[in-house]
C-alpha positions in Angstrom: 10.0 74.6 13.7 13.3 75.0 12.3 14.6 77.7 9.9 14.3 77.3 6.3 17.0 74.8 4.9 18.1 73.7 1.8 17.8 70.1 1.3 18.3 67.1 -0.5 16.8 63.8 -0.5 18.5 61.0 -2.7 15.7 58.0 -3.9 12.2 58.4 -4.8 10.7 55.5 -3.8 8.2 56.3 -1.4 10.2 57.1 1.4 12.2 59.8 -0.7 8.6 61.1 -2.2 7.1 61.2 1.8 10.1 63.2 2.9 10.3 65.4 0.1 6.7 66.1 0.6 6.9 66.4 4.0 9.9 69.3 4.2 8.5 71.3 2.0 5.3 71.7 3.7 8.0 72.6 6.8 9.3 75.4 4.3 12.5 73.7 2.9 14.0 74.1 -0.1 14.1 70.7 -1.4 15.8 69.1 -4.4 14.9 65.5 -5.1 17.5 63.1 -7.1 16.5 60.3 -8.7 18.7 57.8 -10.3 16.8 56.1 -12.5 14.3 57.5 -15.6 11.0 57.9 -13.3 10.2 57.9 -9.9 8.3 55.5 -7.5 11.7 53.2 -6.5 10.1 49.9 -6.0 6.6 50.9 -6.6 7.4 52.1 -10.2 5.6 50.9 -13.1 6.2 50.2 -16.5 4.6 48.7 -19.5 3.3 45.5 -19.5 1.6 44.7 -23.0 -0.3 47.2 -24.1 -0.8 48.3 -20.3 0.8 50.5 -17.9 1.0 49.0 -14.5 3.0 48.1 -12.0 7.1 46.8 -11.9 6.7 44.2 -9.0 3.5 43.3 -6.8 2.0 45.7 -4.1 -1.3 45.9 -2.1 -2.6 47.7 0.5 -4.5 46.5 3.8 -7.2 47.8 5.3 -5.4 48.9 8.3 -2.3 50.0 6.2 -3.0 53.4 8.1 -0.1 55.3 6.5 -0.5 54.2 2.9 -4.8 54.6 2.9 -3.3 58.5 4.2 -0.8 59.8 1.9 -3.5 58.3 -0.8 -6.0 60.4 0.8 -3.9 63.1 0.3 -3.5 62.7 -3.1 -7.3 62.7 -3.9 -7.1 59.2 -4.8 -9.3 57.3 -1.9 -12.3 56.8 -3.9 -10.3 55.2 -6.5 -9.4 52.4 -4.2 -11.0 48.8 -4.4 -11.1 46.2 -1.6 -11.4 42.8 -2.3 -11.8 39.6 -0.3 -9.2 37.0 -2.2 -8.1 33.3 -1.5 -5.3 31.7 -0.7 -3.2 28.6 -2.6 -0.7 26.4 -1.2 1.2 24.0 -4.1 2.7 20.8 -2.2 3.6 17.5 -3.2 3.0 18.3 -7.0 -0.6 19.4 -6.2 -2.7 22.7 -5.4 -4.9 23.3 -2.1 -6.9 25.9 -1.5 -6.0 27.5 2.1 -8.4 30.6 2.0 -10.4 29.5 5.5 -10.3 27.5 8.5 -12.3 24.8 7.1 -9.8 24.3 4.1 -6.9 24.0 6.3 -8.2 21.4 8.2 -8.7 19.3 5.6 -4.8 20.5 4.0 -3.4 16.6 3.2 0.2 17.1 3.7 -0.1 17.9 7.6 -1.5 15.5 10.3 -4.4 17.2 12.7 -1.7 17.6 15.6 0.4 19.0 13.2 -2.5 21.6 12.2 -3.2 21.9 15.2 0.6 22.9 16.8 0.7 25.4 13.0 -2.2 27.3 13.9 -1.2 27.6 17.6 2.2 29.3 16.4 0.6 31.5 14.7 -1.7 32.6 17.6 0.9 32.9 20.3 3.1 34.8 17.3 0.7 37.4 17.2 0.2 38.0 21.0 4.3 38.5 21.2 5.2 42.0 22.2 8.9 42.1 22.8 10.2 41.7 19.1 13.5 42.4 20.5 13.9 39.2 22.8 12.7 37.0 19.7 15.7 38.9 17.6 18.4 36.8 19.4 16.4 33.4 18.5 17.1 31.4 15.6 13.9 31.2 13.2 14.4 27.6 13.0 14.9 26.9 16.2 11.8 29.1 17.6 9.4 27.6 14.6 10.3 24.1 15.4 10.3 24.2 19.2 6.6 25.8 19.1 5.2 23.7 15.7 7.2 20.6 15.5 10.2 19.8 13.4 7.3 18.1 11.0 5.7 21.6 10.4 9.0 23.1 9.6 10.3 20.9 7.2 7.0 20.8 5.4 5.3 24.2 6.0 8.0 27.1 7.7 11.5 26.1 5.7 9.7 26.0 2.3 8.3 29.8 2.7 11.4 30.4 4.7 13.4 30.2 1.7 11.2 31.5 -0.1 11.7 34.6 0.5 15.4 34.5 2.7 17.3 32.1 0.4 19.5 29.7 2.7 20.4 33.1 4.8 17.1 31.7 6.8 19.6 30.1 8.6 20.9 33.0 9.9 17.7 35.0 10.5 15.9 35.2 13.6 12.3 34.6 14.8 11.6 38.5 14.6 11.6 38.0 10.7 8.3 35.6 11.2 7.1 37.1 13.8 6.7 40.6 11.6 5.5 38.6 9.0 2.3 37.5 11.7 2.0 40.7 12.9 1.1 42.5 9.6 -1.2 39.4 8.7 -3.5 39.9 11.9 -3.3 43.6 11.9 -6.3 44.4 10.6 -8.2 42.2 13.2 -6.1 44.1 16.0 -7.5 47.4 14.2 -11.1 46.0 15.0 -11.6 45.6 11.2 -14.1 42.6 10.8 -12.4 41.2 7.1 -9.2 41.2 6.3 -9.5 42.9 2.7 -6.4 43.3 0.0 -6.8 46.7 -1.9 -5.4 48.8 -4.9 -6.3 52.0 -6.2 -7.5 51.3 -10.0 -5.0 52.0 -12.5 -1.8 50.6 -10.0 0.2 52.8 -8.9 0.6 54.9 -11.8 -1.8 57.4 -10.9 -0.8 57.6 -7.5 3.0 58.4 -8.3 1.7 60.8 -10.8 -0.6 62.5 -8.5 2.3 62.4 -6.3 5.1 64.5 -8.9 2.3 67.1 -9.4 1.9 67.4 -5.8 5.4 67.6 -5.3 6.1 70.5 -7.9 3.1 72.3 -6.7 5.2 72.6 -2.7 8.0 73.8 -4.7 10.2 70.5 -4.6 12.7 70.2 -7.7 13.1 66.5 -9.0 16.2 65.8 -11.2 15.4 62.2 -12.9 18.7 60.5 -14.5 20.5 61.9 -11.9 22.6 59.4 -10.0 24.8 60.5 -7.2 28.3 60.8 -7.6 30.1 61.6 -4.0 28.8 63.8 -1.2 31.5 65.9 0.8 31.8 68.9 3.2 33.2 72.1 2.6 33.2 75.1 4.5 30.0 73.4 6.7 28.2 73.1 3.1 27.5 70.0 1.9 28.8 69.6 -1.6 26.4 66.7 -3.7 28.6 66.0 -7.0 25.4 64.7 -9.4 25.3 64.1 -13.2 24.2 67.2 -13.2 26.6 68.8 -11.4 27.6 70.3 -8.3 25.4 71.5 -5.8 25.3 73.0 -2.3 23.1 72.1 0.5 22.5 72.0 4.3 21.4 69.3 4.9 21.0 65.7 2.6 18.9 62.6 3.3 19.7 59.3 1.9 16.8 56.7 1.0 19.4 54.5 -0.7 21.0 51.8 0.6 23.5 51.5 2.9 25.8 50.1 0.4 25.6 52.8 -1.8 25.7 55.3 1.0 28.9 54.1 1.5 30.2 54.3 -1.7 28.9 58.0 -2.0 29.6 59.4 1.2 33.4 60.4 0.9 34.2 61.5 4.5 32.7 58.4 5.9 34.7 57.3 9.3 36.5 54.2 8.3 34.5 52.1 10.8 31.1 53.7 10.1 31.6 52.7 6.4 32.4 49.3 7.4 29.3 48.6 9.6 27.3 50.4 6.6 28.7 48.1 4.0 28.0 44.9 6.9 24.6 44.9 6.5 23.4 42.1 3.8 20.5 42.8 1.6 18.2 40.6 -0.1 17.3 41.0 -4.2 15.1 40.1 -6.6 14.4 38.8 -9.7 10.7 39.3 -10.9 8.6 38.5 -13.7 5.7 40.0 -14.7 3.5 37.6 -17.4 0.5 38.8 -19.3 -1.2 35.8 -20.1 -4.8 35.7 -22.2 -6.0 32.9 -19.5 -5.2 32.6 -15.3 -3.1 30.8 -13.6 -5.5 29.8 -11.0 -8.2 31.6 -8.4 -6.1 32.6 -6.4 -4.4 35.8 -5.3 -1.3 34.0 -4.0 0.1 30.5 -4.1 2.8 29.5 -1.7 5.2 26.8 -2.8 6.6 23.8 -1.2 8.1 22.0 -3.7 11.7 23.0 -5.6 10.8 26.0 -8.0 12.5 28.7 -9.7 10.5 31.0 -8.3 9.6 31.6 -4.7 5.5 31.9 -5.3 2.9 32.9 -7.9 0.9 36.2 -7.5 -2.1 36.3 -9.5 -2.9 40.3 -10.0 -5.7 39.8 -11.5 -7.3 37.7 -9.2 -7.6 40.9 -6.8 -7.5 43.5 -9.9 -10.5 43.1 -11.7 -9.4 42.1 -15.3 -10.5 45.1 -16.8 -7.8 46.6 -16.2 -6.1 44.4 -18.8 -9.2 43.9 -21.3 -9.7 40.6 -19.9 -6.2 39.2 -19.5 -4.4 37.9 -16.6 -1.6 39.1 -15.4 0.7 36.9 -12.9 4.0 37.8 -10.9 6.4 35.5 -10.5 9.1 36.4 -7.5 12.4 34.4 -6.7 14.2 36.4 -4.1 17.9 35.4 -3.8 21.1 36.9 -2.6 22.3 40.2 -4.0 25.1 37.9 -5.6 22.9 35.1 -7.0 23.8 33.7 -10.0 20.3 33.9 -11.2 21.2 38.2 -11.6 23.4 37.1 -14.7 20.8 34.9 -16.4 19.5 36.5 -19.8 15.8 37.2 -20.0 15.7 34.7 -22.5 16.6 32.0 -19.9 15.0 32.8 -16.7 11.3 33.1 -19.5 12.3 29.4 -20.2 13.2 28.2 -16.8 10.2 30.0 -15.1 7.6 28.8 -18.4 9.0 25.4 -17.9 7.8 25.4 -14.6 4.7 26.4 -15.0 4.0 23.6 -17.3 5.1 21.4 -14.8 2.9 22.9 -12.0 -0.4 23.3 -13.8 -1.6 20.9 -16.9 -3.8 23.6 -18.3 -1.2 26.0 -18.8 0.0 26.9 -22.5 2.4 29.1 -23.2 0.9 30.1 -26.2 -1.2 32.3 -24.2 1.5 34.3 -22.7 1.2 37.8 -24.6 4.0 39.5 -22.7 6.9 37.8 -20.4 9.0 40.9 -18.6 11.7 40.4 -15.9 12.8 42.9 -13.4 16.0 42.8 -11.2 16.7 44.4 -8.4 19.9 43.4 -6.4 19.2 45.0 -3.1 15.1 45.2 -1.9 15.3 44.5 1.9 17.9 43.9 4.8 18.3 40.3 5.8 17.0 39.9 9.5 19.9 38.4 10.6 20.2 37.3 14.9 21.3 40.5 16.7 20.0 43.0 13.6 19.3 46.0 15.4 21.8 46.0 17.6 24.5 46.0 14.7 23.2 48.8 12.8 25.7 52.1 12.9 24.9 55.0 14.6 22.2 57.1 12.0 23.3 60.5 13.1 27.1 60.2 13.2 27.4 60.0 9.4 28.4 63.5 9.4 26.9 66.4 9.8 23.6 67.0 8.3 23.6 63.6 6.6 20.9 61.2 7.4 20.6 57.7 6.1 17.1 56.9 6.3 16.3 53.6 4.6 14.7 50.0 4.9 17.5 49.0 7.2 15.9 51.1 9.9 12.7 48.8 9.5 13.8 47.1 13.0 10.1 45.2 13.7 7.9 44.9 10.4 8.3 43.9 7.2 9.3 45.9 3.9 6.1 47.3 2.2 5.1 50.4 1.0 2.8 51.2 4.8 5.9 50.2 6.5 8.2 52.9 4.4 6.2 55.4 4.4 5.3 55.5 8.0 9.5 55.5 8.5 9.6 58.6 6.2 6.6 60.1 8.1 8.3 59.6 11.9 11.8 61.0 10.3 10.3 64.6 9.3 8.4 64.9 12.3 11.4 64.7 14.4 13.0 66.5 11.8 11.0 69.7 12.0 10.9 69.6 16.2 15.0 69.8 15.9 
């Protein structure tokens, strides 16, 4: 083990929290500096109603290893609740149910050789090992040369820009094949069901667990404490906060690499630039409290032209309870860090995203909705772009004692909350063998 260093970690979603957690148990002295008013990053909550839950929409899997740990840790297993949900598909102006086999052979808007040449994609996409060959391959051109140019125009480019925008264009077969990889995980893991889970109460008591756990190792978390400019003097690093000045050894960035490069002052010139290369993807996220539900199921993918990218039905894997008997539904429209959608009011995206809903489903009323709460968030996940890994800069020539560790280094999976955490876990254990 190495000797005891002071340390800061920028960013307390949970791959700042992980880390922080993790050094001090190594015997660092660790500061933690979060921008915002609470920590949890991504997976913070807010209120919703009358309720405290969570910000955008998480769950766990049952072989979401890493997660199922740290809550372990906490004390918080027995609070978790796993729950067999189903699955919606909206196409042509009308809802299917695609929660079994049985269902999706019977799914109208695809012939049976069509069904037939989906399903197989998905198969061989989960038998793929080398994730690294598949990076240099267009996603369009993989999905259509194994399913059909049929399957993509009606099935892959819908959910492909869903969640990518028209930068699916750009993006390689890796980003699906993640995708495929985290849906049959648990089957790999010898798990019989494939169970969604959340701890009751969202992640609320989980990050507050988390803080006292924190403060109990020692760690000191500033909240409201953006980072000004990080610099080296005299082999110290110097991090300028609103706080202040203050002196380190060593500093780890969860942020992103944008706004690593904006902070770190004695960047190399072309370090900076391959740093401020790498596109993200944002979001804009509604949260709606309604007194009735959307529909059974847990998610609906759409086909057809929508303002937003899906519909998550919480509450049809959280048992309504937790929101005396109302529903509460996500609504996700990921775009471009530079959409225009970012300088919409709330007022507007409510009406656009209401309106559709009307559209969508004849029994909805907005009369219902007790709550309507947006949440933007301009950079959530690097786009996997062809030859991603192989642009990314060199992690330890940022300068001495700065590490960036962030989604960006999430190479083969997919953002999520397992994923980030299990990045944070592999960084201190290399960190304490230095």
């Amino acid at each position: 083990m190495s000797a005891s260093k002071s340390i800061a970690v920028v960013g307390s979603g949970f791959l700042g929290l992980t880390i922080a957690l993790r050094l001090s148990q190594q015997g660092h002295e660790v500061t933690l500096f979060e921008a915002s008013e609470e920590i949890g990053g991504l997976a913070s909550v807010w209120k919703i109603g009358e309720f405290i839950w969570d910000r955008h929409y998480h769950v766990t899997l049952l072989s979401d290893s890493f997660t199922r740990k740290i809550v372990s840790e906490l004390g918080l297993e027995d609070e978790f609740c796993w729950v067999e949900t189903k699955t919606g598909f909206f196409s042509g102006g009308r809802l299917y149910s695609m929660s079994n086999s049985l269902e999706f052979l019977k799914f109208p808007p695809l012939g049976l050789i069509d069904k037939f040449r989906l399903g197989a994609t998905i198969f061989y996409a989960s038998r793929v090992t080398d994730w690294k060959a598949l990076e240099k391959v267009s996603v369009e051109d993989w999905l259509t040369r194994l399913s059909g140019k049929s399957v993509f125009e009606k099935i892959w480019k819908p959910l492909l820009r869903a969640k990518l925008g028209e930068a699916y264009r750009e993006s390689s077969a890796a980003f699906i094949w993640a995708t495929i990889q985290r849906m049959y995980a648990a089957r790999r893991s010898g798990l019989k069901k494939e169970m969604f889970g959340y701890v009751r109460g969202g992640y609320a008591p989980i990050l507050k667990r988390f803080s006292e756990r924190l403060a109990e190792s020692g760690v000191s978390i500033n909240l409201s404490s953006p980072i000004k400019a990080i610099s080296n003097e005299n082999d110290r690093l110097i991090v300028q906060s609103a706080l202040g000045s203050a002196e380190f050894d060593d500093v780890i960035l969860t942020i992103s690499p944008k706004a690593a490069a904006r902070v770190l002052k004695e960047l190399r010139p072309e370090e900076a630039t391959r740093l401020e290369a790498l596109e993200y993807q944002g979001i804009v996220c509604a949260s709606m409290l309604s007194k009735t539900p959307i529909s059974e199921f847990y998610v609906t993918n759409i086909t057809d032209e929508s303002p937003f990218t899906g519909i998550i039905e919480m509450t049809a894997l959280v048992s309504k309870e937790e929101f005396d008997g109302n529903s509460l539904v996500y609504l996700p429209k990921y775009c471009s860090s530079d959409d225009s959608l970012f300088a919409k009011s709330d007022e507007e995206i409510r009406e656009d995203f209401l309106s559709a809903l009307e559209k969508m489903y004849s029994h909805f009323n907005r009369s219902d909705v007790l709550d309507f709460k947006i949440s933007r968030v301009r950079e959530v996940f690097p786009l996997p772009s062809i030859g991603y890994s192989e642009r990314l800069p060199d992690w330890d020539r940022l300068g001495e004692g700065v590490h960036l560790v962030n989604s960006a280094r999430i190479t083969n999976g997919t953002l999520n909350i397992n994923e980030t955490i299990q990045l944070a876990e592999n960084f201190a254990a290399k960190f304490e063998s230095k």
